[in-house]
N, C-alpha and C positions, 0 to 999 in steps of 0.2 A: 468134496464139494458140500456146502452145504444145504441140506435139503428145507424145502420151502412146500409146506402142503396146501394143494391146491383150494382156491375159495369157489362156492357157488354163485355162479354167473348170477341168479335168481335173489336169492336173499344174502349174499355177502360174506356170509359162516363161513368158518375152514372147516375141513374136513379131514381123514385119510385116506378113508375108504370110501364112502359115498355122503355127501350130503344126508341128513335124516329126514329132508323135508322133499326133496327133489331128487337123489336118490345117484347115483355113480354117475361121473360125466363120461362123454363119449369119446372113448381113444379111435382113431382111425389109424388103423396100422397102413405100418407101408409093403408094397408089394415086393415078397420074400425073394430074393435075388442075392447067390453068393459073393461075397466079395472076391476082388480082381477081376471080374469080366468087365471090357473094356468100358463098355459108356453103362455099367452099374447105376449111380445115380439118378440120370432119366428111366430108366426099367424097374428102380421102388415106387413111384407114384404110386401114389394111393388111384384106386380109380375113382374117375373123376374132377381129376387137376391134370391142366394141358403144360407143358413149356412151350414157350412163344417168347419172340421178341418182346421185352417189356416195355410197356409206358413211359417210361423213366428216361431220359435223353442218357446216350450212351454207356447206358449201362448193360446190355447186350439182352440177354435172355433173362426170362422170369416167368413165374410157375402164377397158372392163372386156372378160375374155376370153371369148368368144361356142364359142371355137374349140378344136383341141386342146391340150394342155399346151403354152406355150410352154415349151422347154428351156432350163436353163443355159444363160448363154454366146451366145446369140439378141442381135443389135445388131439396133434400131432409128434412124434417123435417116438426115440430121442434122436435129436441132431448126431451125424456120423461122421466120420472121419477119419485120419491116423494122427497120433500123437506126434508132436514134431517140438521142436525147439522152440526158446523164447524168440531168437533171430528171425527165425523161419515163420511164425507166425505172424510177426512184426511187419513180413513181407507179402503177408498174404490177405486177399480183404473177404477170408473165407475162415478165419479162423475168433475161436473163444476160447477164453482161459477158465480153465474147473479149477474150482481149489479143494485140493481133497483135506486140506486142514490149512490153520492158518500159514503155517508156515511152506506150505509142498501145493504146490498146485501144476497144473498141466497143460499143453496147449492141443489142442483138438482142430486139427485141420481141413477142409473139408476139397479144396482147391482139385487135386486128384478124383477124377467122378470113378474111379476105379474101387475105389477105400471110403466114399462118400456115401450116402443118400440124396434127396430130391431134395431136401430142405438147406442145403450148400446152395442153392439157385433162387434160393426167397431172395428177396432185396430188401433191402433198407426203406423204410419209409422216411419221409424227409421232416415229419414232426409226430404228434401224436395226437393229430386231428386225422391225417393218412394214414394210419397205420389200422391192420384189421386185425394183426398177430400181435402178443403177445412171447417173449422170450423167459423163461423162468428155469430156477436147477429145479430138479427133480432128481430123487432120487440115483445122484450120482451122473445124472444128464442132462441134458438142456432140452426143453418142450418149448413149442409152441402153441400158444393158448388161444383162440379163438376170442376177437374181446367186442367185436361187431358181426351181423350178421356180412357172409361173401358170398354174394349175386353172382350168379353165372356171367361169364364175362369178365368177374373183377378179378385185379393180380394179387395173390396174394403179398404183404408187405406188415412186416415184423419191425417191433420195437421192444424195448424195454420194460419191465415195471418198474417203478420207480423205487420201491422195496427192497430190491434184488440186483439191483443194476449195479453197487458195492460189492458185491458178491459176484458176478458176469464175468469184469471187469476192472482193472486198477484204473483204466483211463477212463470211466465211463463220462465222468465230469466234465472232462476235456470233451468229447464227442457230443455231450449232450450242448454243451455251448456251441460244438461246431457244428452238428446238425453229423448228417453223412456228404461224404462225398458227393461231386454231383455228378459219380454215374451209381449211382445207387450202391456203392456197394461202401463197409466200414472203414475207413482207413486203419484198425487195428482188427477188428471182429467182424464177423459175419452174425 
C-alpha cells in the first residue's frame, strides 16, 4: 500500500513523526483484545465510543461518542480484518483493497467481528459535509483521521480524502458519484 504521511489538522504541513509546530497527533488505540473471540470487534472500542443503532436508515448498528469531544486530527486504527479474495470482498460492504504495490494488492475484510476491530462498524457517511472521519493508508493500513470535531452523542461516519481515494480503491469514482448505499454501508468498501 502506499503510504500517505499524515498532515497537521492546524496548519496543513505534512509530517512523519510530529508536526514541528504542533507536535505528534493523537493515536487512540484500540482496546487490546485477542483475535477469534467471538464478538472481538465490539470489545476493541476504544473507550469511550458506544455501539448503537445508527442514524442512518437501515443500516443497523454504528459506533457513536459516548465520551468527550474527539478532537481534530485524533487517528484511529489501523482498520482490521482477514485477508479474503477479490470476490469475497466484492461481496462484502465491510471490505478495502491495500495495494502493496502497483501491481499486488489485497483485500482486507472486516465482516467477521471475530478477525475484525470496532472500526468494521463506522458507516459510511452519505457526502462530505456528514462525514467526521477521514479514511487514509498509512503505513501499510488504513486510519481513520478525525477531520471535525465529534460531540458526544455523534456517530462516528467516515469518508474519503480525496488524495487517497485512487489508492483505497479501483472503484472509488464509481462510489463517489453514487454516494454509499442507502444503509450506510459501501457497496464495494467499508
Amino acid at each position: 500500500m502506499f503510504s500517505f504521511p499524515p498532515d497537521c489538522e492546524v496548519c496543513k504541513s505534512f509530517f512523519f513523526n510530529k508536526c514541528e509546530v504542533h507536535g505528534p497527533p493523537l493515536f487512540i488505540p484500540d482496546t487490546p483484545v485477542p483475535m477469534g473471540v467471538p464478538d472481538r470487534a465490539r470489545q476493541t472500542l476504544p473507550p469511550g465510543l458506544e455501539i448503537r443503532k445508527s442514524g442512518i436508515p437501515d443500516a443497523g448498528l454504528g459506533v457513536f461518542n459516548k465520551g468527550e469531544t474527539v478532537p481534530v486530527g485524533a487517528h484511529f486504527g489501523p482498520y482490521q480484518g482477514e485477508l479474503v479474495d477479490r470476490e469475497e470482498a466484492m461481496n462484502s460492504g465491510y471490505s478495502w483493497v491495500m495495494y502493496r504495490s502497483r501491481q499486488c494488492k489485497e483485500y482486507i475484510d472486516a465482516k467477521r467481528e471475530m478477525h475484525a476491530n470496532w472500526m468494521g462498524l463506522v458507516n459510511c457517511a452519505h457526502n462530505e459535509e456528514e462525514q467526521n472521519l477521514v479514511a487514509f493508508p498509512y503505513q501499510g493500513g488504513i486510519l481513520y483521521r478525525c477531520c471535525r470535531p465529534i460531540n458526544p452523542g455523534q456517530e462516528l461516519l467516515v469518508w474519503y480524502e480525496e488524495d487517497n481515494a485512487k489508492d483505497l480503491n479501483p472503484t472509488i469514482n464509481y462510489l463517489r458519484n453514487q454516494n454509499c448505499s442507502s444503509d450506510g454501508k459501501f457497496p464495494f468498501l467499508k
